[in-house]
Residue, then its C-alpha position, 0 to 999 in steps of 0.5 A: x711220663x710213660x714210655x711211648x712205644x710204636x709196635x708195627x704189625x698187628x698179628x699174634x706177635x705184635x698184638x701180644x708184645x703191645x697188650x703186655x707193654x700197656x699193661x706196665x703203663x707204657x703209651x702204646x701205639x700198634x700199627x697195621x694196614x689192616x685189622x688185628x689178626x687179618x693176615x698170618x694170624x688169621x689163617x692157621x690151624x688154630x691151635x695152641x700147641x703145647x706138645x710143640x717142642x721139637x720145632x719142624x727140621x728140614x728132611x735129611x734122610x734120601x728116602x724122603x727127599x727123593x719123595x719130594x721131588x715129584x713136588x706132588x704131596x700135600x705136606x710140601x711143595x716148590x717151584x724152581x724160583x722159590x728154591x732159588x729165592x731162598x737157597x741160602x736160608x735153606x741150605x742153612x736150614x738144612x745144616x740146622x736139622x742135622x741130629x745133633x743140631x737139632x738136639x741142641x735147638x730143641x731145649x731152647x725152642x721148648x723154653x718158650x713152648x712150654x709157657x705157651x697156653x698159660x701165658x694165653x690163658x692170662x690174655x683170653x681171661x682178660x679179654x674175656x675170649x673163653x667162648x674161643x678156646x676148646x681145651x679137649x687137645x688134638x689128634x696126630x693120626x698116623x696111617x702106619x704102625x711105624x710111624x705111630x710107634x716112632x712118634x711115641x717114642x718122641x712123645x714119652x721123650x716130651x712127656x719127661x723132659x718138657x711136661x707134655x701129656x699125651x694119650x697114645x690110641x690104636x685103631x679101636x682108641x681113635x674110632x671111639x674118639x672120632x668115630x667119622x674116620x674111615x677104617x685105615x690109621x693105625x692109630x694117633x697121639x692124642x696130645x691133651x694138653x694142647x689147645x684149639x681156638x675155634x676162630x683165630x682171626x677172632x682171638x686176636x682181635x679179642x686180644x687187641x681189644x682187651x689192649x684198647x682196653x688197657x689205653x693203648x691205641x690201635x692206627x691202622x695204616x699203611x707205613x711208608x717208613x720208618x727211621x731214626x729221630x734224635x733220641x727216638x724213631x719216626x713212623x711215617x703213614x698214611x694217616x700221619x706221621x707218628x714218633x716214639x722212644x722205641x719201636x717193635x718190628x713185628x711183621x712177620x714175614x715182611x719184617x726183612x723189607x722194613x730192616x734192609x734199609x737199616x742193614x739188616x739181613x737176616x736169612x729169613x724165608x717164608x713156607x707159604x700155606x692155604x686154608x679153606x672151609x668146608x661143611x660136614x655131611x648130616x650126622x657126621x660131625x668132626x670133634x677135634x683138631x686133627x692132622x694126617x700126620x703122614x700126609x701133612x694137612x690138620x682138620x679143624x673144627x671152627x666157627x666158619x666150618x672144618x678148615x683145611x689148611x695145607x703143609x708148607x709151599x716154599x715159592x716167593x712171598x707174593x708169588x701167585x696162589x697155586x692150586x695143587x697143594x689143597x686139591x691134593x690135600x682135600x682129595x687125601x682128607x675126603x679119603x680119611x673124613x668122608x663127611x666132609x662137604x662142599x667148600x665154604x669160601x669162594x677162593x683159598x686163602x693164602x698166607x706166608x709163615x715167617x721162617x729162620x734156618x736155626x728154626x728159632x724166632x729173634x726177640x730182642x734188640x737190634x744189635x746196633x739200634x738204641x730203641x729198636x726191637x725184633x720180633x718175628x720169625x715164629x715159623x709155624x707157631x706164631x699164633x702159639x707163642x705170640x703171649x710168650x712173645x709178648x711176655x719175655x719181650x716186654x721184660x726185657x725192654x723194661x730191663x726185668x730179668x725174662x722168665x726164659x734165657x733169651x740168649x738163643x734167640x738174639x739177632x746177632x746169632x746169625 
């Protein structure tokens, strides 16, 4: 008999681990209190991003932190009580982010990047989601010389040690790629074998349907519990109570409430970000993804409209919705794009990417539970390494040897 398993959370992660499971036989239930793909999933940049492979540090230099100290940019803002919430995680983050720490993350974390878009393909193939994927990459601009020039440099470095293809274009290049621009960026990293999906939320619901397909079975529901039951795990819900041989905590951002009561507190933290479309002027249409690399907000061209989504904002989770951040960055991509249009959506969405101060998730075993599974903490590539997620951790609850080392992204590491 097959192995019942309850995956809780029904984003990127959690849809990804659940499809690879049922498709090695396995009885699947996912749980979530809404749809697939409504909640973290639904709100990113949309890309899959196979250059990522220096995951994001925390500024060291002076220079830059007394720049943030205004709390006017678009790429990050804070409040007092978000800084505080967090100081833990993020006096740990920033230890992380020194040179020779983040030298020695930076192999481990590309371990899962690098598998990222074919381990996506074989999900958009099954679910037969091609319509959703653009594979034309994505431009990083830079609006100075200096900051171009240095970025090259990282990128012949990725290039050579982790396979990731890339053009680098001055002024005239960029014009020819997105002609709508205006004059100003000194030029841009055309990342080329990146990839863009053109609806997120879209895709994950694609992905959880080829899991139905599969014969797994999708509840959504709101969980009011979950503990240990003889040999196995109880799920309390709403809509019932269910149970299984083993359990994956895939929440993302909410994964700490669930884990507390089973003593585990992990140093978790969230960077909170804002999205909103926009339509484009008669003529003057925007053909990739794109991101103002010196201000910190990407472009995207999707379904709904160009999407804006924002930096990192550190306040608390569920913290109210503060305005500053988009209107900073709207007012700063109007300058770069001036075809962009009016706004789409009645109000900016609002999500929180789940973070951990090493910069890496945790996948694996609780480290004192039979039968209980982590996996979150992706930062802000849930939505690129979700298949990889899926993958690697569907080996090792089916005790096979992981395509990738996963002793860096245990629990017990912190």
């Amino acid at each position: 008999m097959s192995r019942e398993t309850i995956v809780l959370g029904a984003g990127m992660i959690g849809v990804s681990i659940a499809w690879h499971l049922a498709r090695r036989g396995r009885s699947v239930l996912l749980v979530d209190r809404q749809r697939p793909g409504r909640e973290t999933s639904f709100g990113n940049g949309g890309l899959i991003q196979r250059e990522a492979v220096r995951p994001y540090p925390f500024p060291r230099e002076l220079s830059k932190l007394l720049d943030v100290l205004p709390n006017r940019r678009a790429d990050i803002r804070y409040s007092l009580r978000g800084m505080v919430k967090a100081a833990g995680p993020l006096f740990a983050y920033w230890r992380h982010s020194a040179p020779r720490q983040h030298a020695r993350i930076i192999p481990e974390y590309a371990s899962l990047i690098t598998l990222c878009t074919q381990e996506h393909a074989e999900m958009f193939t099954a679910a037969g989601a091609e319509d959703l994927i653009k594979k034309q990459g994505w431009l990083e601009v830079y609006r100075s010389r200096a900051g171009l020039d240095a970025r090259a440099a990282e990128a012949q470095d990725a290039a050579e040690r982790f396979g990731v293809t890339h053009e680098l274009l001055d002024a005239a290049g960029l014009r020819d790629r997105e002609p709508q621009l205006a004059d100003g960026p000194a030029g841009a990293i055309h990342w080329t074998n990146a990839w863009g999906a053109v609806d997120p939320g879209a895709l994950v619901a694609a992905y959880a349907e080829a899991f139905e397909r599969e014969g797994g079975r999708f509840l959504q529901a709101e969980v009011s519990g979950m503990r240990q039951a003889g040999q196995g795990w109880r799920v309390d819900t709403d809509a019932g109570v269910h149970e299984a041989q083993e359990i994956v905590v895939a929440l993302g951002p909410w994964a700490g409430d669930w884990l507390k009561p089973l003593g585990y507190r992990l140093p978790a933290f969230v960077k909170r970000g804002y999205h909103m479309h926009y339509g484009a002027e008669a003529g003057r249409r925007l053909h990739h993804w794109l991101l103002d690399a010196e201000v910190g907000y990407i472009l995207a061209p999707m379904r709904a409209g160009i999407r804006l989504t924002t930096g990192a904002e550190l306040e608390p989770r569920d913290a109210p919705p503060r305005s500053g951040q988009l209107d900073a960055a709207e007012a700063e991509a109007r300058r770069l794009y001036p075809g962009l249009g009016e706004r789409l959506d009645p109000e900016p969405w609002k999500g929180a990417r789940p973070c951990l101060p090493d910069m890496k998730p945790v996948i694996g075993p609780a480290p004192r539970h039979d039968g209980l599974w982590f996996a979150f903490g992706h930062g802000h590539q849930g939505f690129t390494l979700g298949p990889v997620t899926g993958r690697v951790l569907a080996e090792m609850m089916e005790g096979e040897e992981p395509v990738v080392d996963m002793t860096p992204f245990r629990a017990d590491r912190f």
